[in-house]
C-alpha positions in Angstrom: 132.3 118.9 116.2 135.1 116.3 117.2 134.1 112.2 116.4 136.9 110.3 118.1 137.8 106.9 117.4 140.0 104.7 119.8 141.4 101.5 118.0 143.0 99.1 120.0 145.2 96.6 118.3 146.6 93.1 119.8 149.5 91.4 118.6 149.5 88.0 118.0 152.2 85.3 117.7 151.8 82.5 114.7 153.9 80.7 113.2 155.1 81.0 109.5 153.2 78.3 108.2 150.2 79.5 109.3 150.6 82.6 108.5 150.8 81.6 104.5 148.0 79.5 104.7 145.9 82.7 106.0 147.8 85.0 103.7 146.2 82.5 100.9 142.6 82.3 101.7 142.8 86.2 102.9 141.2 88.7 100.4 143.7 91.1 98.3 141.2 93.7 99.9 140.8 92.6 103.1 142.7 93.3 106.7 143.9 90.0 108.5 141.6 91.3 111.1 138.4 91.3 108.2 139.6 87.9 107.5 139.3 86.5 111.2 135.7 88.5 111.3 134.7 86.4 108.0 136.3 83.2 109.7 134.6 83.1 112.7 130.8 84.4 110.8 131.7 80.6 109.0 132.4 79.1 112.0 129.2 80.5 114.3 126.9 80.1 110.9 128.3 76.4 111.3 127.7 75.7 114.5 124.3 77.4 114.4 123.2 74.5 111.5 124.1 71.6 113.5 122.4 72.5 116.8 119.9 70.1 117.6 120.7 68.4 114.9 120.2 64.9 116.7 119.4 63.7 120.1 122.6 62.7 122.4 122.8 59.8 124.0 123.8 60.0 127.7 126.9 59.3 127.0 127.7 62.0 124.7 125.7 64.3 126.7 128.2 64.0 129.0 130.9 64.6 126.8 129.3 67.7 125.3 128.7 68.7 128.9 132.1 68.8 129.8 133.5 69.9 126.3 131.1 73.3 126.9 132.4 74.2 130.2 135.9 75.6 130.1 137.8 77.5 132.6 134.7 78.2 134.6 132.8 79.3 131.5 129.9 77.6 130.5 129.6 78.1 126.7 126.1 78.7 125.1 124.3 79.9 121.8 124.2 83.3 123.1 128.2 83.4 123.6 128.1 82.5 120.3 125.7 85.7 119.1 128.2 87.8 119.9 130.8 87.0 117.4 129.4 89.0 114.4 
């Protein structure tokens, strides 16, 4: 029996200074990929909290409306389910 895993790896370019301010808040035990998995659970578990939190007013319904829709892409709570 043969299990074969296929990794694929991105490289990314920061800068210095950001890359010691992740290099503090990143685990002694953790990959810098971990660390970005455990960012963005904080960041969905976030966003998740303050949905319908309050009732927009046209105005900022507008806003929101055009904040949500990037590049073609209309962002919603299911695009935001898939970051685990």
């Amino acid at each position: 029996m043969c299990i074969c895993i296929h990794v694929t790896s991105k490289n990314i370019s920061i800068t210095k200074d950001v890359y010691d301010k992740l290099l503090k808040i990143k685990n002694d035990n953790e990959s810098f990929s971990d660390l970005f998995l455990r960012l963005l659970r904080v960041q969905k578990s976030s966003l998740e909290k303050t949905f319908g939190a309050w009732d927009l007013s046209k105005e900022e319904k507008n806003i929101w409306d055009r904040l949500t829709i990037r590049n073609g892409r209309s962002w919603n709570k299911s695009d935001i389910e898939e970051i685990k």
